[in-house]
DSSP file (Angstrom, degrees, kcal/mol; ACC not computed):
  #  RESIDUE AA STRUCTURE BP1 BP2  ACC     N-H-->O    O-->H-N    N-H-->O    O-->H-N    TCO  KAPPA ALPHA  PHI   PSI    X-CA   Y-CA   Z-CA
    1    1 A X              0   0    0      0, 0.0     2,-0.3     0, 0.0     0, 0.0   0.000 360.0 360.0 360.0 143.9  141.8  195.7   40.3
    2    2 A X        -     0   0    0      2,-0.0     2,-0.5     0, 0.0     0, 0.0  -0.853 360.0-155.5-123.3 154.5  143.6  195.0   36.9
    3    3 A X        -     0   0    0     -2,-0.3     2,-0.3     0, 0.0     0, 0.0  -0.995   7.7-164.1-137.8 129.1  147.2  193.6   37.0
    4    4 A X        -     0   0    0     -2,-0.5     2,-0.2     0, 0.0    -2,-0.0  -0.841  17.0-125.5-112.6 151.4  149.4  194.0   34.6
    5    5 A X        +     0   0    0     -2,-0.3     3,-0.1     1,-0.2     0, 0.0  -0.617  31.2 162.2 -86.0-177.1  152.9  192.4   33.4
    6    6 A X        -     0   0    0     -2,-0.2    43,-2.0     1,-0.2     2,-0.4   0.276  57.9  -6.5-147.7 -53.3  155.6  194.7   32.9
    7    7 A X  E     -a   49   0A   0     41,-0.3    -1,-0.2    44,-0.0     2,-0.2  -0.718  52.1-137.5-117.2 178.4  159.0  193.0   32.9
    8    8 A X  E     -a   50   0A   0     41,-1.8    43,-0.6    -2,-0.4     2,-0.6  -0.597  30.4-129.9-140.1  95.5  160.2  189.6   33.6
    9    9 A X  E     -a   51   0A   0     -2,-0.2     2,-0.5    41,-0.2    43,-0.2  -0.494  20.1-166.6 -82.9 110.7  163.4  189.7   35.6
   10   10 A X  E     -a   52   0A   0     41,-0.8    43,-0.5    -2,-0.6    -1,-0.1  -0.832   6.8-151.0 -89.3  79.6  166.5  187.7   34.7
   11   11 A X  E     +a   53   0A   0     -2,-0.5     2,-0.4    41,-0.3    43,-0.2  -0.154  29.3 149.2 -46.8 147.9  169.5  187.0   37.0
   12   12 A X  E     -a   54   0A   0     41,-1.7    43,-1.3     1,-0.2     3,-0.5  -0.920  52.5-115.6 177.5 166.4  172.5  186.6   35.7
   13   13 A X  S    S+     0   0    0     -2,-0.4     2,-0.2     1,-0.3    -1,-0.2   0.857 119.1  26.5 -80.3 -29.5  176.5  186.9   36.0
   14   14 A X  S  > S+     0   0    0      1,-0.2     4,-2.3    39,-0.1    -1,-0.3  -0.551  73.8 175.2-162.5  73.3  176.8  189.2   33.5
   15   15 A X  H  > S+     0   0    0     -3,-0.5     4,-1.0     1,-0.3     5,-0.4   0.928  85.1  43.9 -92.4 -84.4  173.1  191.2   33.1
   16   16 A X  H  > S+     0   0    0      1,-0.2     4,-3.0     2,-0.2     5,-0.3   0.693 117.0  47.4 -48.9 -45.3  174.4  193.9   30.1
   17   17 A X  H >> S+     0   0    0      2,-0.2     4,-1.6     1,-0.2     3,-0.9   0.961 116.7  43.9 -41.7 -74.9  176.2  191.0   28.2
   18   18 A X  H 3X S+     0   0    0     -4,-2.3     4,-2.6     1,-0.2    -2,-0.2   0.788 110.9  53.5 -12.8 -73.0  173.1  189.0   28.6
   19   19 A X  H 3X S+     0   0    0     -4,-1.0     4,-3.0     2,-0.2    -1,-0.2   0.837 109.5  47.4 -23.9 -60.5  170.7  192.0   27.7
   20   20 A X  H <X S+     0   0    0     -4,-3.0     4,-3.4    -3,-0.9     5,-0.3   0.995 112.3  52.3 -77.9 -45.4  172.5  192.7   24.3
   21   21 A X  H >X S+     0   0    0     -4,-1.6     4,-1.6    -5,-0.3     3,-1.4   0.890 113.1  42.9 -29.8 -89.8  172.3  188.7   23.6
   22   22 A X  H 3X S+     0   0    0     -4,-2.6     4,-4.5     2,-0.2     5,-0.3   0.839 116.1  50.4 -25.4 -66.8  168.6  188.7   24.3
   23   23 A X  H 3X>S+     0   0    0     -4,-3.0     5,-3.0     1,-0.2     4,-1.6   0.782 108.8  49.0  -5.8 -66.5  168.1  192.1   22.2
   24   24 A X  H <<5S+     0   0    0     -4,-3.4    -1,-0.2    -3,-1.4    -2,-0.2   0.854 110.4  54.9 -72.9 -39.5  169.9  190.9   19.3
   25   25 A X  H  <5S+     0   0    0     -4,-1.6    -2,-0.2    -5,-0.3    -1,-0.1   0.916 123.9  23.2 -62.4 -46.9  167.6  187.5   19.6
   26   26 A X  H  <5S-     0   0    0     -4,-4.5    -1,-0.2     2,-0.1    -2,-0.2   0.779 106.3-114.3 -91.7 -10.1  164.3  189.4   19.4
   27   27 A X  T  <5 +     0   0    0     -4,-1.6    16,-0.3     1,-0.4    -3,-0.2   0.689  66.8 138.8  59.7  50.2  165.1  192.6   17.8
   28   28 A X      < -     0   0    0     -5,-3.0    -1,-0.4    -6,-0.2     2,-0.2  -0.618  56.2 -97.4-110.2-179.7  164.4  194.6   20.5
   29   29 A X  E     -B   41   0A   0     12,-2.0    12,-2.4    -2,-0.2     2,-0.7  -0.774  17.1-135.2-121.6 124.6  166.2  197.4   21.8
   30   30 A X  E     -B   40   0A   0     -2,-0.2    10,-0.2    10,-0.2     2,-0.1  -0.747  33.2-159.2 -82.4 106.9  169.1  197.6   25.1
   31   31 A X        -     0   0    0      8,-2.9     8,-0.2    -2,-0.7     2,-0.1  -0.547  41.0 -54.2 -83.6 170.2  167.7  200.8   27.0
   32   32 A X        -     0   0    0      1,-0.2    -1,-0.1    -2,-0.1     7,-0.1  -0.118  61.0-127.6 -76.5 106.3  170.3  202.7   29.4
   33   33 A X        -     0   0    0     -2,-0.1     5,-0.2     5,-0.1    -1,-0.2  -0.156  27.2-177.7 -55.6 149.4  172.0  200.6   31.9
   34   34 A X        -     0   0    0      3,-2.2    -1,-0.1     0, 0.0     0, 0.0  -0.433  43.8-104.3-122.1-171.0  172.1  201.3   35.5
   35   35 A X  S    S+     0   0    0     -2,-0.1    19,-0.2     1,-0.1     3,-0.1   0.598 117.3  61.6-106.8  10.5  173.6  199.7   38.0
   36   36 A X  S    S-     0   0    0      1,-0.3     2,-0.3    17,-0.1    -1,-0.1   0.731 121.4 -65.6 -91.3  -3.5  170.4  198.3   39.2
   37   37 A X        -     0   0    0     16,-0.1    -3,-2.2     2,-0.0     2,-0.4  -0.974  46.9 -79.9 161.9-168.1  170.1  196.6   36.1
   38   38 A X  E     - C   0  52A   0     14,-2.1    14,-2.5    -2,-0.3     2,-0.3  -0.853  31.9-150.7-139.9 117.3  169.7  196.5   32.4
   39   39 A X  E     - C   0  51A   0     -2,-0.4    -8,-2.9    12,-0.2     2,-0.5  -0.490   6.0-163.4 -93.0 117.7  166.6  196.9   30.8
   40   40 A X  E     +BC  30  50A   0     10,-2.0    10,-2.1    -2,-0.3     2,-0.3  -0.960  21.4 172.6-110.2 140.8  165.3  195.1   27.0
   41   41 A X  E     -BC  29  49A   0    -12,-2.4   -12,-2.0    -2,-0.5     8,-0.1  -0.988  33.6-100.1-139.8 134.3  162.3  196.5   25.3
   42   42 A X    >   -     0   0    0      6,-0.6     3,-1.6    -2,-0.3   -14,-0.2  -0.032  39.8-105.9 -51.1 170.0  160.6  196.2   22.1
   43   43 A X  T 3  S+     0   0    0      1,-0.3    -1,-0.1   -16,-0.3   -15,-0.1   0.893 121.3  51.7 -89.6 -60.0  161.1  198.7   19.5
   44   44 A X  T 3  S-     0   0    0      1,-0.1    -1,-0.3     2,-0.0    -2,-0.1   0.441  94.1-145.3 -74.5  16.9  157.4  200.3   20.2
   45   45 A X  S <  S+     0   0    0     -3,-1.6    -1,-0.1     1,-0.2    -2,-0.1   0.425  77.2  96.3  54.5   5.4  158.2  200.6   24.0
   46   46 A X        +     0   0    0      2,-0.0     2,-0.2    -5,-0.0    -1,-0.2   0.204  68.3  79.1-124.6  -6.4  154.6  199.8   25.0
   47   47 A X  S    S-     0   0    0      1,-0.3     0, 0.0    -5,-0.1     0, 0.0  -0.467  90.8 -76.8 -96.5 157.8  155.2  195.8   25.7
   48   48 A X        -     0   0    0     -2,-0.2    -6,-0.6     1,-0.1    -1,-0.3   0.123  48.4-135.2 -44.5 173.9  156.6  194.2   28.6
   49   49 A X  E     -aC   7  41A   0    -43,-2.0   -41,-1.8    -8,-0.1     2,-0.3  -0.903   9.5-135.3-136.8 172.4  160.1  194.0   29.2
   50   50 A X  E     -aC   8  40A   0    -10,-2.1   -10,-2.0    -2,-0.2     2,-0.2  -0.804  24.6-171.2-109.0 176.3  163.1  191.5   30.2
   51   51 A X  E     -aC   9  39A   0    -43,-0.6   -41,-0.8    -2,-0.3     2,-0.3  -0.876  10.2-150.2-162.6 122.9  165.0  193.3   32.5
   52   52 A X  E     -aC  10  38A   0    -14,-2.5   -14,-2.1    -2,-0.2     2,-0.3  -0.883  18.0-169.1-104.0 124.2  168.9  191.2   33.7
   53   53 A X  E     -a   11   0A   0    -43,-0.5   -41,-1.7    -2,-0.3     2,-0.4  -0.908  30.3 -97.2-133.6 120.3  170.0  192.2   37.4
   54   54 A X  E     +a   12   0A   0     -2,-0.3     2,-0.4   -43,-0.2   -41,-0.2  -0.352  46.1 175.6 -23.1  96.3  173.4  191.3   38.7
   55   55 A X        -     0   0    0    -43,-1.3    -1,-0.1    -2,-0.4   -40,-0.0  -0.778  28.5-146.5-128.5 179.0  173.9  188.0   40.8
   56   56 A X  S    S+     0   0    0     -2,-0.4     2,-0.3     1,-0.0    -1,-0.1   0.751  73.6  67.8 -92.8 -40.8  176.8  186.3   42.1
   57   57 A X  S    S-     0   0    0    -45,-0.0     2,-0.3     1,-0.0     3,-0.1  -0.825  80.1-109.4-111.8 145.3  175.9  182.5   41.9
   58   58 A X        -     0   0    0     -2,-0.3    49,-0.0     1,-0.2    -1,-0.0  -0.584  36.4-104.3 -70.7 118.7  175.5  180.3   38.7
   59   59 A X        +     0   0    0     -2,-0.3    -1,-0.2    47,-0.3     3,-0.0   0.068  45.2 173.2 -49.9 160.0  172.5  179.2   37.8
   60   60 A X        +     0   0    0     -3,-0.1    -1,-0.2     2,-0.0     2,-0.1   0.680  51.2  63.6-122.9 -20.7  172.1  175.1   38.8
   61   61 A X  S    S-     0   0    0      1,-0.1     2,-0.5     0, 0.0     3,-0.1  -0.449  89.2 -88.6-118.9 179.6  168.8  174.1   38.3
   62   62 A X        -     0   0    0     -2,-0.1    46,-0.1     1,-0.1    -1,-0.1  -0.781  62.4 -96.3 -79.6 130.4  166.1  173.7   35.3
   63   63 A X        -     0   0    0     -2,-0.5     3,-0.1    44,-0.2    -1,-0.1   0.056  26.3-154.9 -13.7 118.8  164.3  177.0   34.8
   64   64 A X  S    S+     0   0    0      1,-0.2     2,-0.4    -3,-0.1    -1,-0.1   0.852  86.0  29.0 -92.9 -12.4  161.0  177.2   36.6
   65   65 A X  S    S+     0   0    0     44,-0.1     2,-0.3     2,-0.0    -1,-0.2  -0.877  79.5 173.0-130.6 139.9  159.3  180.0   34.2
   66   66 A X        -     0   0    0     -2,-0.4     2,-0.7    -3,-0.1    44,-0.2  -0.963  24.6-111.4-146.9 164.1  160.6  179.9   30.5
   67   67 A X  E     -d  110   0B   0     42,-0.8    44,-2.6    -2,-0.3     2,-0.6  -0.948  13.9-151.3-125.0 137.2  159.7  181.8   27.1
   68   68 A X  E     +d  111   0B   0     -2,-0.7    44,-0.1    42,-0.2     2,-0.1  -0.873  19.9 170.2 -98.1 106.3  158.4  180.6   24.4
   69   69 A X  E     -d  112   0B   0     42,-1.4    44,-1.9    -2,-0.6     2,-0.3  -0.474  20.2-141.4-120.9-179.1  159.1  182.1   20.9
   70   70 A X  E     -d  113   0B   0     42,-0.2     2,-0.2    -2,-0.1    45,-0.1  -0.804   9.6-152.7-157.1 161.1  158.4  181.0   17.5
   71   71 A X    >   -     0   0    0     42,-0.9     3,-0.6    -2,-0.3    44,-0.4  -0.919  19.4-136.4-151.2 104.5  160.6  181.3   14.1
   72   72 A X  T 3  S+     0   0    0      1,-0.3     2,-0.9    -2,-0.2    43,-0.3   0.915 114.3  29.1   1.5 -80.1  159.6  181.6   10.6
   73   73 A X  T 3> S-     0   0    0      1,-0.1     4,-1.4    41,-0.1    -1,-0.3  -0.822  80.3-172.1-130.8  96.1  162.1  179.3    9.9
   74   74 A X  H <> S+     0   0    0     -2,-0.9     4,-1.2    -3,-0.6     5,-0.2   0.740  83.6  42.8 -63.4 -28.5  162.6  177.0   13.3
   75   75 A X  H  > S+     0   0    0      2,-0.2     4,-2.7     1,-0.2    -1,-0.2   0.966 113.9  48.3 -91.1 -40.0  165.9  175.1   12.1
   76   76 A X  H  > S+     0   0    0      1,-0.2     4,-1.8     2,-0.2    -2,-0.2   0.763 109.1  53.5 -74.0 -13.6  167.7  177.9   10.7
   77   77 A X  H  X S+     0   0    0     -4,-1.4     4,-1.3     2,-0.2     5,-0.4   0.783 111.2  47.9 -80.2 -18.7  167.0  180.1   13.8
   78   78 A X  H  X S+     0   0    0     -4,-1.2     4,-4.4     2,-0.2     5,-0.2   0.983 105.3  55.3 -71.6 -44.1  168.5  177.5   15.9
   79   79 A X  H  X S+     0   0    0     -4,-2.7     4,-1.4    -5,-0.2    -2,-0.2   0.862 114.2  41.7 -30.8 -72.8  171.2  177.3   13.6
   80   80 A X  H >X S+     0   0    0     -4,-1.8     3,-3.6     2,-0.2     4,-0.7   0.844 118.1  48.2 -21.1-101.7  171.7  181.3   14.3
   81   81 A X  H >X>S+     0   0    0     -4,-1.3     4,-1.9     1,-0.4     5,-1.1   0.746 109.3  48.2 -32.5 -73.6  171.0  180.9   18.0
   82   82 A X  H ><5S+     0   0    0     -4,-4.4     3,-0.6    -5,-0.4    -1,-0.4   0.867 111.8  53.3 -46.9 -31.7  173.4  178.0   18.5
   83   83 A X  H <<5S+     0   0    0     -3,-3.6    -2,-0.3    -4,-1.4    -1,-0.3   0.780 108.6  53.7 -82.1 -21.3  176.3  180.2   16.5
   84   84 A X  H <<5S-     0   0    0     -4,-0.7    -1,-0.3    -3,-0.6    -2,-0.3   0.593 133.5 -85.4 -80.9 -11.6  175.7  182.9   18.7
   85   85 A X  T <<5S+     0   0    0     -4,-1.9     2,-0.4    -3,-0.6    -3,-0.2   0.493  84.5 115.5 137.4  20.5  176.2  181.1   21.8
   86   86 A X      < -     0   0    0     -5,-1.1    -1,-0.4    18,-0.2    18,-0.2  -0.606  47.2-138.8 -86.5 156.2  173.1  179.3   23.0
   87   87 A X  E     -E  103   0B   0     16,-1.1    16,-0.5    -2,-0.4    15,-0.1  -0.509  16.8-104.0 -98.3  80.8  172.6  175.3   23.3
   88   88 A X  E     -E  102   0B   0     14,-0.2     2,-0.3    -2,-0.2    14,-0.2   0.818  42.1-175.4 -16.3 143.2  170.3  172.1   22.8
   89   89 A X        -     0   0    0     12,-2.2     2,-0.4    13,-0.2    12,-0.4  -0.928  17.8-149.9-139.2 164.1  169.2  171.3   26.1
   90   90 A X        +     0   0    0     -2,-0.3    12,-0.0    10,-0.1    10,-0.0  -0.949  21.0 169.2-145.9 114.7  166.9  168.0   26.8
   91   91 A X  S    S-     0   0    0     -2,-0.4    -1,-0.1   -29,-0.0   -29,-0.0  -0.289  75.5 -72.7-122.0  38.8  164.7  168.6   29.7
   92   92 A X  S    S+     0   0    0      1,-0.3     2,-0.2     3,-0.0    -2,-0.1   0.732  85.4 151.6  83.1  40.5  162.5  165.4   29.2
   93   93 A X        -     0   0    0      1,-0.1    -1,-0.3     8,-0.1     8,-0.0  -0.638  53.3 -94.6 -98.5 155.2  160.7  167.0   26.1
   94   94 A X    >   -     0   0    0     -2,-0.2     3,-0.8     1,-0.1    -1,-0.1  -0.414  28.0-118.1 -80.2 161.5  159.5  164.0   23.5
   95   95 A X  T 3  S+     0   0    0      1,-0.2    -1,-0.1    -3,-0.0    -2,-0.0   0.835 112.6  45.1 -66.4 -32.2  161.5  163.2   21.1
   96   96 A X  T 3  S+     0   0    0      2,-0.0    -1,-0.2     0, 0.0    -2,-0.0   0.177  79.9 149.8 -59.8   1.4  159.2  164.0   18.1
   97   97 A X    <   -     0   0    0     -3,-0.8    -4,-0.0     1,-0.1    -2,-0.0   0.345  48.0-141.1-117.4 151.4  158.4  167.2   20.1
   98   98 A X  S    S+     0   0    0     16,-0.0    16,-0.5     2,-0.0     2,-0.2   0.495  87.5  79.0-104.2  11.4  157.6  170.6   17.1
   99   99 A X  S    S-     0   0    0     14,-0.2     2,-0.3   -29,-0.0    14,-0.2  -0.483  74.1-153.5-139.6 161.9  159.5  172.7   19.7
  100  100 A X        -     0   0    0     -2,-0.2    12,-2.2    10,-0.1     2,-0.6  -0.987  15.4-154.4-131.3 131.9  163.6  172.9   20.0
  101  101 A X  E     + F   0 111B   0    -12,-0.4   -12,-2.2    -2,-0.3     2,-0.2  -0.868  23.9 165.3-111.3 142.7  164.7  173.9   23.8
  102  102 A X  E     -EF  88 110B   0      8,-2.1     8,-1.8    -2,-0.6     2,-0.4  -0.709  27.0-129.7-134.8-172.2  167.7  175.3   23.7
  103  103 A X  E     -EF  87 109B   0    -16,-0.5   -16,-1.1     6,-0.3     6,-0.2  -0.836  21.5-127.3 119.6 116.4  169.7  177.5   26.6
  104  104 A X    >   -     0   0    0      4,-2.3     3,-3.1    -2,-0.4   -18,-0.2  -0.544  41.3 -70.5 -98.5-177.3  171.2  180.6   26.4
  105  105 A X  T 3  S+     0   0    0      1,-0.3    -1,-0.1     2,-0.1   -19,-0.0   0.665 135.4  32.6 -52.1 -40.9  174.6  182.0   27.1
  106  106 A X  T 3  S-     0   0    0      2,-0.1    -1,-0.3     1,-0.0   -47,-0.3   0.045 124.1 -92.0 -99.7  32.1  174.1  181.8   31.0
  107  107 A X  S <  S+     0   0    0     -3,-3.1     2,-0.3     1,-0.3   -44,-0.2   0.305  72.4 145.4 100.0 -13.4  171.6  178.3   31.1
  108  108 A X        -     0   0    0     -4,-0.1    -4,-2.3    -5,-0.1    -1,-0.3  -0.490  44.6-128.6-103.9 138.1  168.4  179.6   31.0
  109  109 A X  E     + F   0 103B   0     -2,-0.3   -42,-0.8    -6,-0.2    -6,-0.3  -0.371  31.2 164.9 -67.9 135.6  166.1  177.8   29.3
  110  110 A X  E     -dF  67 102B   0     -8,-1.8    -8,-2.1   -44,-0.2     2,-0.9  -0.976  30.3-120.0-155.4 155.4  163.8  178.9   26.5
  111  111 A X  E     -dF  68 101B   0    -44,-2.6   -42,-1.4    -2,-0.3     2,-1.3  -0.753   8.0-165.5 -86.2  90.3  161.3  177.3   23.6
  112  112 A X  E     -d   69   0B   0    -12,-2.2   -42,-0.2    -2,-0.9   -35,-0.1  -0.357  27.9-161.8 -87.2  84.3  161.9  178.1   19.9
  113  113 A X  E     -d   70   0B   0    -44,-1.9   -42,-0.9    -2,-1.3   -14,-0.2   0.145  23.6-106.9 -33.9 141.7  158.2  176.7   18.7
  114  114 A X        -     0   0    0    -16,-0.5     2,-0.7   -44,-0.1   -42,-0.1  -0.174  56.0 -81.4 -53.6 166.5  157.5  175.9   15.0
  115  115 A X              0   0    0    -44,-0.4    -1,-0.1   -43,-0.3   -45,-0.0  -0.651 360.0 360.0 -55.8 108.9  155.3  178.6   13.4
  116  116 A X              0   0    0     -2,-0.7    -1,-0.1    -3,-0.0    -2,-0.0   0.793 360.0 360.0 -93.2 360.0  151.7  178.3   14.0
């Protein structure tokens, strides 16, 4: 039996706001919201997806699952990131560390990795 991913599903207070955020971060594409949720997919449609669901409560804790992306140019995408509404977080990562973790509009945590 072969298993495949297909999305990875995101809570959040405010799942189309979210959605276009994310989008805009990877260049992928906000497909037609519902009310069961709101669906991002890459521009060839053949890749996983996130997909942002409506919840009630604010996240509280550190992330248990996170993504890890990578930037040409790691200081100036944080730079980007951060002016768009993400944060620095420190979640016991070294200080010398090639990685920056930073938060996005509603807390959740994510990597942006040097280039390898």
């Amino acid at each position: 039996m072969e298993i495949r991913w297909e999305a990875l599903t995101i809570d959040a207070r405010e799942p189309l706001s979210l959605a276009r955020w994310w989008a805009r971060t990877l260049g992928w594409d906000v497909m037609d919201p519902d009310p069961a949720g709101v669906e991002v997919r890459p521009p060839d449609r053949h890749s996983s997806s996130l997909f942002f669901v409506r919840v009630d409560d604010a996240k509280l804790t550190k992330n248990r699952l996170h993504l890890d992306l990578y930037a040409e140019d790691q200081a100036a995408a944080v730079d980007g990131l951060i002016a768009r509404g993400a944060t620095r977080a420190t979640v016991g990562q070294p200080d010398d560390a090639e990685w920056v973790v930073l938060r996005d509009p509603e807390g959740n945590e994510f990597c942006l990795l040097e280039p390898r």
